[in-house]
DODOKOL-474888 format. One record per residue (C-alpha): x, y, z; residue number from 1. Coordinates in nm, 3 decimals, decimal comma. Example, Ala and Ser with C-alpha at 12.3 -4.5 7.8 and 13.67 -1.06 7.14 Angstrom:
2
+---------+---------+---------+-----+
!       X !       Y !       Z !   n !
+---------+---------+---------+-----+
!   1,230 !  -0,450 !   0,780 !   1 !
!   1,367 !  -0,106 !   0,714 !   2 !
+---------+---------+---------+-----+
//
This chain:
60
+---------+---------+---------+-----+
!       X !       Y !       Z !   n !
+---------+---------+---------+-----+
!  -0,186 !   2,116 !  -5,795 !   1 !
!  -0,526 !   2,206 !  -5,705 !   2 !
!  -0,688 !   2,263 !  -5,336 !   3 !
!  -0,769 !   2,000 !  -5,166 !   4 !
!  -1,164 !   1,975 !  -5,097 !   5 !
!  -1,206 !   1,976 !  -4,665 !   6 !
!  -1,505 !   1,745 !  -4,589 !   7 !
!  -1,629 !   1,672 !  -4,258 !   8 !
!  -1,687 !   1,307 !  -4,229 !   9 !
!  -1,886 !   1,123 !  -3,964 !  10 !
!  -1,735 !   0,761 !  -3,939 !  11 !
!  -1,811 !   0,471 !  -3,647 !  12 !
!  -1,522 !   0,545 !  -3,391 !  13 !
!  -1,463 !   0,179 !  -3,447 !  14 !
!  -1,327 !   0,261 !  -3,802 !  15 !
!  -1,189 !   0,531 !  -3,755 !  16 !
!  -0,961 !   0,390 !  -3,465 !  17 !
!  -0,862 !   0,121 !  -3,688 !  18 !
!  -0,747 !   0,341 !  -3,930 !  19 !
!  -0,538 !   0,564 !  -3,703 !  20 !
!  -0,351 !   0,229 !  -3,629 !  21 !
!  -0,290 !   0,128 !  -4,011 !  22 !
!  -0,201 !   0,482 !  -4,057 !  23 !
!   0,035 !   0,472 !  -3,778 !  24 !
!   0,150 !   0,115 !  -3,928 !  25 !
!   0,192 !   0,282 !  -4,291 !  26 !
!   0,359 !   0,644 !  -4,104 !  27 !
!   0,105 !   0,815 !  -4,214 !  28 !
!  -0,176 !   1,131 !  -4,103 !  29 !
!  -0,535 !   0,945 !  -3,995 !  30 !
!  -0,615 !   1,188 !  -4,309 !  31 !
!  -0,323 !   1,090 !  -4,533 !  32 !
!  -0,479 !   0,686 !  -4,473 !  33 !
!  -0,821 !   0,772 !  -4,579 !  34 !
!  -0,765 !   0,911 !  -4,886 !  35 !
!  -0,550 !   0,653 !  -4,989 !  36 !
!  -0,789 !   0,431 !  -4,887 !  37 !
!  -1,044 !   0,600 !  -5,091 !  38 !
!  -0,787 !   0,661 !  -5,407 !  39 !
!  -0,692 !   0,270 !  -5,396 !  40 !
!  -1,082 !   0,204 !  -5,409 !  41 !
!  -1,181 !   0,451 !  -5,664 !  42 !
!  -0,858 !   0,280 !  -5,877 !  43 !
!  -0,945 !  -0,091 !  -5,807 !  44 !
!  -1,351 !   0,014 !  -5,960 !  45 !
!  -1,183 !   0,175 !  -6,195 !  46 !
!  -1,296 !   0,518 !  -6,154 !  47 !
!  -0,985 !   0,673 !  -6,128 !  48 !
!  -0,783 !   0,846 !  -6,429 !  49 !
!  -0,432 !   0,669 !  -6,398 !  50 !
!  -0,258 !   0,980 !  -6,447 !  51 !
!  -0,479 !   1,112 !  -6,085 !  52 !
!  -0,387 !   0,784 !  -5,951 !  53 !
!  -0,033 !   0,832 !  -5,929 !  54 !
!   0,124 !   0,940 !  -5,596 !  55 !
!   0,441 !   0,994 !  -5,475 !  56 !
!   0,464 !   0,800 !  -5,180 !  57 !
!   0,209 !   0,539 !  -5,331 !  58 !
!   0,197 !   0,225 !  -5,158 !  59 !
!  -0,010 !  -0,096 !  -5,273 !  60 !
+---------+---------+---------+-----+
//
């Protein structure tokens, strides 16, 4: 598997508390909700190769 890219991301603290609760809802890192956020974007505009979309603990 290959690194994962760091990226510092500013983000209203509005959203971002939001997603620390869905992330806390879905037992998972603030960090481990935004990417899947992103991923399940990137897969719904098709953008996504399916075999990248796949995740082990891959929830829809």
């Amino acid at each position: 598997m290959a690194a994962r890219k760091q990226y510092p991301l500013r983000i209203d603290p509005e959203v971002w508390h939001a997603i620390e609760r869905w992330a806390e809802d879905d037992m998972r890192s603030a960090n481990g909700q935004v990417e899947w956020i992103l991923r399940q974007a990137l897969k719904q505009a098709g953008r996504l190769p399916e075999d990248k979309g796949k995740q082990k603990d891959e929830r829809s």
